[in-house]
N, C-alpha and C positions, 0 to 999 in steps of 0.2 A: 876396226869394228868396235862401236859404243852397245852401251847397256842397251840401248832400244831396237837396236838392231838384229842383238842377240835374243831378248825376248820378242822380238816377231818370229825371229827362225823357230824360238822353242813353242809358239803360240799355232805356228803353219805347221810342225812340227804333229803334234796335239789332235789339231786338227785331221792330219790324214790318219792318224794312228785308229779316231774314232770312225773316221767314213770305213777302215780296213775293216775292223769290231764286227761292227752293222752288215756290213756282206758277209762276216764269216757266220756270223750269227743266222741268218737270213738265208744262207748255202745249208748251216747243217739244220735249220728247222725244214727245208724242205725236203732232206735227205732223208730225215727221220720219219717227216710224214710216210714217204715213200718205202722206207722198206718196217714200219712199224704199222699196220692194218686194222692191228685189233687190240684190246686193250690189255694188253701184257705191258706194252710201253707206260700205260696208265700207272700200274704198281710201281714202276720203277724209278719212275719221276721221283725228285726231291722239291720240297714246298719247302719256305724259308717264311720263318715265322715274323708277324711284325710286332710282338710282343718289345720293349727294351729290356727288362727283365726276364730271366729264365724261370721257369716255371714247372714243378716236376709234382704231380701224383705223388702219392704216400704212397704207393707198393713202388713204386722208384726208389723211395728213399731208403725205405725197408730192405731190398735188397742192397744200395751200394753206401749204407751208414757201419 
């Protein structure tokens, strides 16, 4: 078995790993639709900020300086 060989295995590899991802992903948004109705699931969601930098309020700092 050569280098190319082996990176096809690890490239098909890769590949199913991501098609897996996407169904599981796509299984539990429909799960959640379904047993989530009303917007309680709203609150509990997390948002992921696209700042690079972190960014904090002055009563943030107040309390953790």
């Amino acid at each position: 078995m050569n280098i190319s060989e082996i990176l096809a295995l690890i490239v098909s590899y890769m590949k199913v790993q991501i098609e897996y991802t996407e169904f599981k992903l796509k299984s539990y948004k429909e799960w959640n639709e379904d047993e989530c109705e009303d917007s309680c699931c709203e609150n509990s969601t997390v948002s992921i900020s696209d700042e690079t930098e972190p960014s904090f309020d002055e009563k943030f700092r107040e309390e953790w300086s």
